[in-house]
matplotlib code that plots the C-alpha trace (Angstrom):
import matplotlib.pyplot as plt

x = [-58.3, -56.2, -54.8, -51.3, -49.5, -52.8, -52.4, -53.7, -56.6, -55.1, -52.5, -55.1, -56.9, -54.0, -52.9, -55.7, -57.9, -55.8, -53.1, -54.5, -57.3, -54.4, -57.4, -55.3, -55.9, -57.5, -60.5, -60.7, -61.5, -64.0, -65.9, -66.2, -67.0, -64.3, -61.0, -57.7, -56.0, -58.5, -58.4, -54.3, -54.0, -56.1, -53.9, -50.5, -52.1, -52.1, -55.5, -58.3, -61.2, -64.0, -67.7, -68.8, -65.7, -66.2, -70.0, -68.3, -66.2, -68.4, -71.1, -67.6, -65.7, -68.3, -67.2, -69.4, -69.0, -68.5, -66.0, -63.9, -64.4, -63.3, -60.2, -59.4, -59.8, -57.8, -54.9, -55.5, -55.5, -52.6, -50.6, -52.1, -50.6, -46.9, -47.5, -49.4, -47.9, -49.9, -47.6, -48.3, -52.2, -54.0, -57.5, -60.2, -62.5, -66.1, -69.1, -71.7, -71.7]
y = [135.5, 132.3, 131.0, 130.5, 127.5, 126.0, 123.0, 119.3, 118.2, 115.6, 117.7, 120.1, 117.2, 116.5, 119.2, 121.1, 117.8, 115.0, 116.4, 118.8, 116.7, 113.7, 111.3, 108.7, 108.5, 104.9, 106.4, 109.1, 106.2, 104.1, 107.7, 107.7, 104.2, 103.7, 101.9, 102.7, 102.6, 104.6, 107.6, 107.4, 107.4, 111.1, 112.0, 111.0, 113.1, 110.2, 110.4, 113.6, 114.3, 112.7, 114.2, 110.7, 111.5, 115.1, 114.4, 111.6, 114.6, 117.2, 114.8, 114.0, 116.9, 119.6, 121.5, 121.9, 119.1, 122.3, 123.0, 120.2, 120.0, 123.6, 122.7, 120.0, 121.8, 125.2, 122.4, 120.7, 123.8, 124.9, 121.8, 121.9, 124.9, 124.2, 121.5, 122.8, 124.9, 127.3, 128.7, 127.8, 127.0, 129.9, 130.8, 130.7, 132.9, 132.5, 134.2, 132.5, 131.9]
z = [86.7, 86.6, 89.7, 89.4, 89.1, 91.2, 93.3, 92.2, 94.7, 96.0, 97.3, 98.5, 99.9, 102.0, 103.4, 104.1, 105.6, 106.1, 107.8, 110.0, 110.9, 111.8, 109.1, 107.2, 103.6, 104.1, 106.5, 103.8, 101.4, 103.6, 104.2, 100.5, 99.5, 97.6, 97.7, 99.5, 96.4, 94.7, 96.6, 96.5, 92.8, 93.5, 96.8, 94.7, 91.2, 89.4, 88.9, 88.9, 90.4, 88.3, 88.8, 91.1, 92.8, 93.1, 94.4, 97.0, 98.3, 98.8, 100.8, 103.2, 103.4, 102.9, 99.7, 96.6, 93.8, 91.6, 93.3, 93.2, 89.5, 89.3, 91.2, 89.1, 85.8, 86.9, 87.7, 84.3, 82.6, 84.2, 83.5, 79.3, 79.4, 80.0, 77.2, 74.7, 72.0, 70.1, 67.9, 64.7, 65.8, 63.3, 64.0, 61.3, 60.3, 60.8, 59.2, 61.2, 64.6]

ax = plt.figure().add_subplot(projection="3d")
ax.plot(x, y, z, "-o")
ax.set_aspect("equal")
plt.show()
């Protein structure tokens, strides 16, 4: 079952780590070897989890890469969705598959 209306993981990221763990996003970055600005283009959703990013996270914070990447593509999905339109998208029919 989809999740509805899921959020980004950078959101996710920051409220369910950063904030209640009072961890700035810059010491986020430095635990993950990558730069400050980085990491905020993922906190801010201007940017998704990529699968070196995804393994970064799960090493720090102690989730499964899969995980992360699941995250990220139930939000991608979701936003495809709310663009996409299907309507005059026809399916073909196959005799081999």
């Amino acid at each position: 079952m989809a999740m509805y209306n899921p959020p980004h993981p950078g959101e996710f990221i920051t409220e369910v780590y950063l904030k209640p763990n009072d961890i700035s996003g810059r010491e986020l970055a430095v635990s993950l070897g990558v730069s400050p600005s980085t990491l905020n283009r993922v906190l801010n959703g201007a940017s998704g989890i990529s699968p070196e990013m995804a393994l970064r996270l799960s090493k720090v914070l102690g989730r499964s890469a899969e995980s992360w990447l699941v995250m990220q593509t139930n939000y991608d999905l979701w936003q495809a969705r709310k663009k996409v339109r299907l309507g005059k998208i026809k399916r073909i029919e196959l005799t081999a598959v």
